[in-house]
C-alpha positions as CSV (number, residue, x, y, z in Angstrom):
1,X,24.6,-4.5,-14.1
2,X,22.6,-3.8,-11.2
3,X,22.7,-5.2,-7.9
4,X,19.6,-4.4,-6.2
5,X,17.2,-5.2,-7.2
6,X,18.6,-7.2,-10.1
7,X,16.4,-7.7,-12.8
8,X,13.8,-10.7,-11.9
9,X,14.1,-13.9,-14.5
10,X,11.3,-14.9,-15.8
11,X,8.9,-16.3,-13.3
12,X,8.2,-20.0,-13.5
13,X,5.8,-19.9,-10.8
14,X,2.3,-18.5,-12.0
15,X,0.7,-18.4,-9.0
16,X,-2.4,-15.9,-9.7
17,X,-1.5,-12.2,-7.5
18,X,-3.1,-12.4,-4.2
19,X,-3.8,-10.3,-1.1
20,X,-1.3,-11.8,1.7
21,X,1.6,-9.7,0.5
22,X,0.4,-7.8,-2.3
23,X,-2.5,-7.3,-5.1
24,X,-5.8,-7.5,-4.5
25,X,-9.0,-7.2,-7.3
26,X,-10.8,-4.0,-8.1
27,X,-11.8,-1.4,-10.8
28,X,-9.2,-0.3,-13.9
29,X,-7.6,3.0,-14.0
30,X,-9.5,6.3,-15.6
31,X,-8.8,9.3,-17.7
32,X,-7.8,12.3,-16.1
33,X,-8.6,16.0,-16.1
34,X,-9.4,17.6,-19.6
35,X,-7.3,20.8,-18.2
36,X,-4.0,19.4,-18.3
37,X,-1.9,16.6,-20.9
38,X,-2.8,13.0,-20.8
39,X,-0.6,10.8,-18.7
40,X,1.7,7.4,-20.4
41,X,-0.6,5.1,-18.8
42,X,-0.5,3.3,-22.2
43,X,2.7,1.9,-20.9
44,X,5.1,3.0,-24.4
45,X,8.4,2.7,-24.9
46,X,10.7,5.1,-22.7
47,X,12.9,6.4,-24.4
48,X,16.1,8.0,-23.2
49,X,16.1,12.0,-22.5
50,X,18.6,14.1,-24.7
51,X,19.8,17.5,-25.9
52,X,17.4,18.3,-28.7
53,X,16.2,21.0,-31.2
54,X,12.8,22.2,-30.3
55,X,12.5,24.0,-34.0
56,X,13.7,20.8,-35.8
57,X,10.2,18.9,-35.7
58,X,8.7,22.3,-37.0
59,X,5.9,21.8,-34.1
60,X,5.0,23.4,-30.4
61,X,8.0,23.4,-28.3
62,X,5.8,22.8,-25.5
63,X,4.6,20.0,-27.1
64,X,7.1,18.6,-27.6
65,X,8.8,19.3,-24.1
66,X,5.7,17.4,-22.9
67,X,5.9,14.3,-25.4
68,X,9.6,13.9,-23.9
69,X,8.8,13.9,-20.6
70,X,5.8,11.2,-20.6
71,X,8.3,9.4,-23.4
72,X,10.9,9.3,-20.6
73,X,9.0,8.8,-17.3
74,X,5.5,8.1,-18.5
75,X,5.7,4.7,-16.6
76,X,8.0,6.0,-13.6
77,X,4.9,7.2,-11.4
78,X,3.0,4.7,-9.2
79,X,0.2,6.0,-7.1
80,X,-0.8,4.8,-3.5
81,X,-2.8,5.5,-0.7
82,X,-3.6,4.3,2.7
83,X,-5.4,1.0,1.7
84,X,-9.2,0.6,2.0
85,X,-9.4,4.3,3.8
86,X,-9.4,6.0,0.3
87,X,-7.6,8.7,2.0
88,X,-4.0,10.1,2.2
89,X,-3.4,9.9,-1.6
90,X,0.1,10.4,-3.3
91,X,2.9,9.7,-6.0
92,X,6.1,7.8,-6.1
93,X,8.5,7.6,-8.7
94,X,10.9,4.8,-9.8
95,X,14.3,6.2,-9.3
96,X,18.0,4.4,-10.1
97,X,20.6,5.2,-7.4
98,X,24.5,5.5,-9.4
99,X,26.6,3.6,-6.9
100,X,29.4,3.1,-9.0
101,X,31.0,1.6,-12.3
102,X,33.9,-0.4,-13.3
103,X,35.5,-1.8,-16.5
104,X,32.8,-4.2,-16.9
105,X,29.5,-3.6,-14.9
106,X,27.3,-0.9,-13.0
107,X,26.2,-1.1,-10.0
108,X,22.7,1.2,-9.4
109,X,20.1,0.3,-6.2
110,X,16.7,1.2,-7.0
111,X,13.7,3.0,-5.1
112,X,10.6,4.2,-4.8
113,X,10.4,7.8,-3.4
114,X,8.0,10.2,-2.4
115,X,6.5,11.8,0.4
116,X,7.4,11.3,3.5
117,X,4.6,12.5,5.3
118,X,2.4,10.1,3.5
119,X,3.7,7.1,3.9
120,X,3.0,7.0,8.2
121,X,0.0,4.4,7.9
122,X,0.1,0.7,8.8
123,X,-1.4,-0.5,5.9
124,X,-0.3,0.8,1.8
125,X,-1.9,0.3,-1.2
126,X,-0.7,1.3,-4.7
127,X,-2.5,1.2,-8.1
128,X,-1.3,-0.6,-10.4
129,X,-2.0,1.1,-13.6
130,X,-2.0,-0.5,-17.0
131,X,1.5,-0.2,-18.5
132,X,3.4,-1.1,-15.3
133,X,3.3,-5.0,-15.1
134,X,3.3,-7.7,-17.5
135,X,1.3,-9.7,-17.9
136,X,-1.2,-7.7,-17.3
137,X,-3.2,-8.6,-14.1
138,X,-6.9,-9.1,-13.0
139,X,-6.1,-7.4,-10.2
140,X,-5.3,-3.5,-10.0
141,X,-3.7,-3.1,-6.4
142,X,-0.9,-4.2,-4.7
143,X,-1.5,-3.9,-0.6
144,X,1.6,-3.8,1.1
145,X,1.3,-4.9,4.8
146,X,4.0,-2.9,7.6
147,X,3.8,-0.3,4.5
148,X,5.5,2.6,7.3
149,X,8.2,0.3,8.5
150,X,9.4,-0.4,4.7
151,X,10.3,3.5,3.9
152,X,13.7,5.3,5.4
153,X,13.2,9.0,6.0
154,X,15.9,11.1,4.5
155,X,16.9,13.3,7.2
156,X,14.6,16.7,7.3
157,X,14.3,16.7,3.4
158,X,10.4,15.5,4.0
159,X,11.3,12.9,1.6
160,X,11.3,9.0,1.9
161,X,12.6,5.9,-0.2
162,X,11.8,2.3,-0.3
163,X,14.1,0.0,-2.0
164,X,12.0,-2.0,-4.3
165,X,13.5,-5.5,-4.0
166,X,10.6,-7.0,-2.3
167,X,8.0,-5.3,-4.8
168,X,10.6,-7.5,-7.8
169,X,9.9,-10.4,-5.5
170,X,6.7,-10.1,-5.1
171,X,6.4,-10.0,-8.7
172,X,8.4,-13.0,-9.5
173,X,6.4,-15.5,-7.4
174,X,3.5,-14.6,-8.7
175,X,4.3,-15.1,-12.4
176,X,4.7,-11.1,-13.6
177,X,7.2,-8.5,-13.6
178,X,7.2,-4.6,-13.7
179,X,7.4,-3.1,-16.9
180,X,8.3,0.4,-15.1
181,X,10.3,3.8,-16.7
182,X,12.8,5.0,-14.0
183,X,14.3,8.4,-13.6
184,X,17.8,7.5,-14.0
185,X,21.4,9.2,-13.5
186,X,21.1,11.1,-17.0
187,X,18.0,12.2,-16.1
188,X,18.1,13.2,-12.8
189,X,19.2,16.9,-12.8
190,X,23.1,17.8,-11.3
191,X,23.5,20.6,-9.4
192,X,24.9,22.9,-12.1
193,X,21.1,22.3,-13.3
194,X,19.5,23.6,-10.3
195,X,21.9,26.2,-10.1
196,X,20.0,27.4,-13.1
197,X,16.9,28.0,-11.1
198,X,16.3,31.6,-10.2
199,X,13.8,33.9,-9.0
200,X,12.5,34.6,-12.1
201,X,9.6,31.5,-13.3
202,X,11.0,28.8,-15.0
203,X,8.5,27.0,-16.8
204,X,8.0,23.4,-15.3
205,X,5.8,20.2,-15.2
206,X,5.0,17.6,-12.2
207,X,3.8,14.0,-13.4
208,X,1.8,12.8,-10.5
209,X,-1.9,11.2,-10.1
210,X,-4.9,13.0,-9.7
211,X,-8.0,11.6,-7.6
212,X,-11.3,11.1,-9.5
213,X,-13.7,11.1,-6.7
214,X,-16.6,10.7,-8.8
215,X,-15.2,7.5,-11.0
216,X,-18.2,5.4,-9.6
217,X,-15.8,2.5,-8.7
218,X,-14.5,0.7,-5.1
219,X,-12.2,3.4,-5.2
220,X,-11.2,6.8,-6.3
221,X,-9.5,6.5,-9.7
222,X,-5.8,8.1,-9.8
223,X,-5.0,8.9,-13.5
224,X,-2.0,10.3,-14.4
225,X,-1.5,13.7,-15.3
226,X,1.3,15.7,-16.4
227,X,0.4,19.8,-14.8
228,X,2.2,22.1,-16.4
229,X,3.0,25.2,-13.8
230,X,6.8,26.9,-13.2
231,X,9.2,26.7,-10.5
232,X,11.4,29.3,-8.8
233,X,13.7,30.5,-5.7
234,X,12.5,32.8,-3.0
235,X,15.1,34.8,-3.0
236,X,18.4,35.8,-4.9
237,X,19.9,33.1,-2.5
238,X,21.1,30.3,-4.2
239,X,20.8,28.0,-1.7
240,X,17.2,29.7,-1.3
241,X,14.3,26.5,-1.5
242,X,12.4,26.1,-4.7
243,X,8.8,26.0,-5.0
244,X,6.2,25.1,-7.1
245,X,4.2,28.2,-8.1
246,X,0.8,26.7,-9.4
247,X,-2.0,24.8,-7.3
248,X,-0.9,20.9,-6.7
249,X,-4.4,19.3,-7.2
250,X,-4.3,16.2,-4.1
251,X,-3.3,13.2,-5.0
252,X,0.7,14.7,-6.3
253,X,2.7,15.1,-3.0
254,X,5.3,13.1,-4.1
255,X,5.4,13.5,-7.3
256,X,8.7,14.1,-9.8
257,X,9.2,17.7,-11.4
258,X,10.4,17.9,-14.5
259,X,11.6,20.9,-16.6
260,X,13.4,21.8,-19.8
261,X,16.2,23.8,-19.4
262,X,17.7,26.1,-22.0
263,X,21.1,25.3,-23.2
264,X,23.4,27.1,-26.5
265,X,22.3,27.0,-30.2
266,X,18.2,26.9,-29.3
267,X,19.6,23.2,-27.3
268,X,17.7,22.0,-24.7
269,X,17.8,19.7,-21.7
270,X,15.2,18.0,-20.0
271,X,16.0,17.0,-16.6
272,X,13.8,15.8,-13.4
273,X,14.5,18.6,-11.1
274,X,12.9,16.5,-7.7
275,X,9.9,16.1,-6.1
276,X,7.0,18.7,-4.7
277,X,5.7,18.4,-1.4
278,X,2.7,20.5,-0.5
279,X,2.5,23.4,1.5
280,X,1.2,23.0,5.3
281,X,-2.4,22.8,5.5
282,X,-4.4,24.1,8.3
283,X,-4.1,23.0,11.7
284,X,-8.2,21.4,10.9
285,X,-6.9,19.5,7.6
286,X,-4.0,18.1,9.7
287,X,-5.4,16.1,12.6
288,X,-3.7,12.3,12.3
289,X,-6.1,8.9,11.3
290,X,-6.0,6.5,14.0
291,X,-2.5,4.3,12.3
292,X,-0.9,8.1,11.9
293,X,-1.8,8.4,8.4
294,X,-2.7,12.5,7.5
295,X,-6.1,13.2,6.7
296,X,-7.0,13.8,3.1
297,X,-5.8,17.1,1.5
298,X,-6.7,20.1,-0.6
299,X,-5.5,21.9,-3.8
300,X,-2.3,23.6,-2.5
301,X,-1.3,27.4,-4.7
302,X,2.3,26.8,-3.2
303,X,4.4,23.3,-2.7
304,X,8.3,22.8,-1.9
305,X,10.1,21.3,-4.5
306,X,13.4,18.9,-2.9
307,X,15.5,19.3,-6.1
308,X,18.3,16.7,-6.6
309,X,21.1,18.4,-5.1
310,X,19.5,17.7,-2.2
311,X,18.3,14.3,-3.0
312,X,21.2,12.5,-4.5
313,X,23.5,12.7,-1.6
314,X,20.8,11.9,0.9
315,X,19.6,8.8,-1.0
316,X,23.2,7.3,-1.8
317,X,23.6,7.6,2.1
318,X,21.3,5.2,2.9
319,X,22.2,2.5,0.5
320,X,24.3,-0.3,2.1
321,X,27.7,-0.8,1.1
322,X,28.3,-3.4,-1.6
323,X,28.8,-6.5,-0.2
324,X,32.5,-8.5,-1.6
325,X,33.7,-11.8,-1.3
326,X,36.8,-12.9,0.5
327,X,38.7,-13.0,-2.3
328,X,38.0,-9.3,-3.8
329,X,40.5,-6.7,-3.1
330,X,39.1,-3.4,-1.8
């Protein structure tokens, strides 16, 4: 069962959302990019990622590679930004921590992760896109003051997490809950997965949130899009880093890679290999806002990708131990 954040109960208090913690009104989410597959924004049901046979459906393996993936994470993606600046745009993903397992329970600690690199700005905003709360809410944004001081950098990985208990709180008093996908232990890849990952392409997808300058509304619209593109190593090294080979539209640092991998008898496997973080920009793309935030970004042809060999370890660190009473044995 998990511990943090446990599932909220259902609210009792339906206090309409407001702006001193959280959501604040504005425009509805918009369709993304013709060039590449329509995001879950729908809000389906997730289903849970497996072995299967791409033959057995008789359709496009790709297809159906694709299908899986926004089946299984289609709600795991939030976008944000630095609020009211309409600049510094990126993804997080819902992500279940594994701390351990007994006879009868589960422990897992849950966060939001992305870039680290965007989340250096006083004041956060994400987009609440239909799908992800329930009700559903007048309001599309959730602004999030002290947003830099709620993230814990992981080391150098470029990465950071935010454990999402006081977005479930937030939630609960004012009469909704999140109706989120999360990349969970079965889905995150292990590292005999990564291992798999050489220098030749390996055909990939990142599910992150394009920005639609010319939506019309308060703000740039962030649909979801899944860009299909490949990953590999630089070198024969197997410890060599992994990029992203294919131009990262703005709007995706952060976002969670995902790939199929092949496995014996025409099997395969989809796993979420990590994140991408985009390449540096130049020195004139990079100056800092006034409240440290980056300034806005362009289409990158290369991006690192942190895989989960790297992240697992470095996100378990930073989870607390679990608290025991008295009475338990240790």
């Amino acid at each position: 069962m998990p511990e943090t954040p446990e599932t909220p109960p259902r609210p009792t208090d339906a206090d309409p959302a407001g702006s001193a913690d959280g959501a604040e009104p504005s425009g509805t989410d918009g369709t993304d990019d013709a060039s590449a597959v329509d995001g879950a924004d729908t809000g389906a049901d997730a289903e849970e990622p497996g072995d299967g046979d791409a033959d057995a459906a008789g359709t496009d393996p790709l297809k159906l590679v694709e299908e899986a993936i926004l089946a299984a994470a289609g709600r795991a993606t939030l976008p944000f930004q630095a609020a009211r600046a309409d600049r510094s745009f990126a993804t997080a993903f819902w992500y279940n921590d594994f701390v351990e397992t007994g006879s009868d329970h589960e422990v897992i600690r849950q966060y939001l992760v992305t870039a680290e690199a965007r989340t250096r700005f006083a004041l956060g905003q994400f987009t609440l896109r239909p799908g992800l709360v329930a009700p559903e809410l007048p309001a599309d944004e959730l602004v999030l003051p002290s947003f830099a001081k709620k993230w814990t950098r992981l080391g150098d990985l470029g990465v950071a997490v935010m454990p999402t208990t006081d977005l479930h709180i937030h939630a609960e008093k004012r009469g909704w809950h999140w109706t989120t996908d999360e990349v969970t232990a079965g889905l995150a890849a292990q590292p005999a997965d990564i291992a798999l990952i050489g220098v030749e392409p390996l055909p990939a997808y990142v599910l992150g949130h394009a920005v639609d300058e010319e939506s019309g509304g308060k703000h740039p619209e962030r649909p979801q899009v899944l860009l299909a593109g490949a990953v590999t190593r630089t070198s024969d090294d197997p410890t060599a880093p992994v990029r992203w080979t294919t131009p990262l539209p703005e709007g995706f640092a952060g976002a969670p890679v995902f790939a199929a991998l092949p496995m014996d008898d025409d099997q395969v496997k989809l796993v979420c290999l990590g994140l991408v973080l985009p390449a540096a920009r130049p020195a004139a793309e990079t100056a800092q806002a006034p409240d440290g935030a980056p300034a806005t970004s362009t289409p990158s042809a290369s991006a690192t990708v942190v895989t989960f060999d790297l992240l697992r370890p470095a996100v378990h660190a930073v989870t607390p131990p679990r608290k025991r009473h008295w009475w338990q044995r240790f």
